[in-house]
C-alpha positions in Angstrom: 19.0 92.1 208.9 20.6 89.5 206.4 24.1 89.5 205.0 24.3 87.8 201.3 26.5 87.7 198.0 24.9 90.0 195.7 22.8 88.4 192.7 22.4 90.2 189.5 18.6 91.0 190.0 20.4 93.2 192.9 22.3 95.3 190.4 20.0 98.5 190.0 19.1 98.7 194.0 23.2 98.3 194.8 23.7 101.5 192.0 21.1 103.6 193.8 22.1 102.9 197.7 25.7 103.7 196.6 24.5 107.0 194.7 21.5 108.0 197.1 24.9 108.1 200.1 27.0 110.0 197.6 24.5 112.6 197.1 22.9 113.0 201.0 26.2 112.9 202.0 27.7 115.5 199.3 30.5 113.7 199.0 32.4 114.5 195.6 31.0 112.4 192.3 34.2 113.0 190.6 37.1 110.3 191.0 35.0 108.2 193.3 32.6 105.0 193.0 30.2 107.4 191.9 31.4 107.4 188.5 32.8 103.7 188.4 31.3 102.2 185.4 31.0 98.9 186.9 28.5 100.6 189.3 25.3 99.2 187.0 27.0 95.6 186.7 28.1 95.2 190.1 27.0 91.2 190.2 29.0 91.1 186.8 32.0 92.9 188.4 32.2 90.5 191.1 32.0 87.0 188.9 35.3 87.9 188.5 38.1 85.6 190.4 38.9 86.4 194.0 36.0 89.0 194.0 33.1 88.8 195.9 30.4 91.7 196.6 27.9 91.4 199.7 24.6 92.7 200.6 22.6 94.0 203.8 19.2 92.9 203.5 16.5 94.7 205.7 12.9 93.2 205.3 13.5 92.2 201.6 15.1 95.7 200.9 18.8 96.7 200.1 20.5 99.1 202.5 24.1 98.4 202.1 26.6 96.3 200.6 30.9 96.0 200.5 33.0 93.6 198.6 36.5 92.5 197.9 38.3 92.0 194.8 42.1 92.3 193.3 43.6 95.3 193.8 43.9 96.8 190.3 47.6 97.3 189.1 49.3 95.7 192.1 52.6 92.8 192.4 51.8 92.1 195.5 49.0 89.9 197.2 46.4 92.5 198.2 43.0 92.5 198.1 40.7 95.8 197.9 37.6 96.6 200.1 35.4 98.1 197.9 31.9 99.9 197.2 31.3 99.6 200.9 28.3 102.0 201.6 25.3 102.1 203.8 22.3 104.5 203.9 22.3 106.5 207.2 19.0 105.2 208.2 21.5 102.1 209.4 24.8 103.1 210.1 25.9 102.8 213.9 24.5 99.7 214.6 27.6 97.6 214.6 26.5 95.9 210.7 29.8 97.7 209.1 32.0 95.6 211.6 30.4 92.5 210.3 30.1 93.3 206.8 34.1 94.4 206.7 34.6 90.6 208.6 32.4 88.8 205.9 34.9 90.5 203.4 38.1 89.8 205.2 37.0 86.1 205.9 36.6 85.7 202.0 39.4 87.4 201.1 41.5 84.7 203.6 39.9 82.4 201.8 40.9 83.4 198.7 44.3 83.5 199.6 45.2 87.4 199.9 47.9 88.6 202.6 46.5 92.1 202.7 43.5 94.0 202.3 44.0 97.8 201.2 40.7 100.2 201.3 40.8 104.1 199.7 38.6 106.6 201.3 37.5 110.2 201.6 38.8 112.5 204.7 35.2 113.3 205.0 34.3 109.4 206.1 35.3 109.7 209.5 33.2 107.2 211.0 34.2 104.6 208.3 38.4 105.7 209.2 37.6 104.9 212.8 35.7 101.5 211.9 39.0 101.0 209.8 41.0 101.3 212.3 39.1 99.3 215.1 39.4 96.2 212.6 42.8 96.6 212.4 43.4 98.9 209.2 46.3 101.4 209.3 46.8 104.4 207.5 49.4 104.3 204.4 51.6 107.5 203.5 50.6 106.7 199.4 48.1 105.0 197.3 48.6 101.7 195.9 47.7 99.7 193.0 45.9 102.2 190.5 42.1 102.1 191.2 41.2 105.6 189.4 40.1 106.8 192.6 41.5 110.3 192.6 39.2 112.0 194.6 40.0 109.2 197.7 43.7 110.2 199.1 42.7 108.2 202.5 44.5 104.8 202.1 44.7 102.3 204.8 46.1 98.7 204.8 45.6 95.4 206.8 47.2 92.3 207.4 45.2 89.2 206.9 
């Protein structure tokens, strides 16, 4: 397993791990990632400043990835976990916890006070990960990600 920043020959692999989870997990396609249109331009998306997207490598082959970026539409100082996803053949093997601490150390390093995350109900596993890295749960959305379908929001304290 190898953790690295995303390069743009990545780009259609990310698209289909995020989409291949969406639809094994029947998870709704409609005001989620799913339907982001910076899903085919994710290297692109994360040139931006204070964004960086990450990778899980497994003998030359993607199987996850998360990254960090503004939160859209916000005063305040926060940072967004984002597009973090990983096909079931490798969840539970503890590589979430370190992806969501390569995120959090960058987004320190970047100089954000908070990191905010949106999720489904149905993502259990990921609230409880959440939680055990010291997310808690918020009573509203913040920032306007377009997320609609995602009324599970949960903050942390850098």
């Amino acid at each position: 397993m190898h953790i690295r920043e995303i390069q743009q020959s990545d780009n259609p692999e990310v698209a289909a791990v995020i989409r291949k989870v969406f639809i094994s997990d029947d998870y709704p396609k409609t005001g989620t990632a799913f339907e982001d249109p910076q899903l085919e331009y994710m290297f692109e998306t994360y040139q931006q400043p204070n964004s960086a997207y990450f990778v899980i490598e497994v003998e030359g082959r993607i199987v996850g990835g998360a990254g960090i970026g503004p939160l859209q539409n916000s005063d305040e100082n926060i940072c967004e976990l984002q597009k973090m996803y990983f096909l079931e053949e490798v969840r539970g093997k503890g590589w979430g916890t370190l992806m969501i601490q390569k995120c959090l150390e960058k987004a320190i390093a970047f100089g954000f006070e908070k990191c905010y995350l949106e999720t489904l109900p149905e993502m259990l596993s990921a609230q409880n990960l959440y939680q055990k890295v010291g997310f808690n749960y918020l009573d509203s959305a913040l920032g306007s990600t377009g997320h609609t379908s995602c009324p599970v929001w949960m903050i942390k304290v850098l």
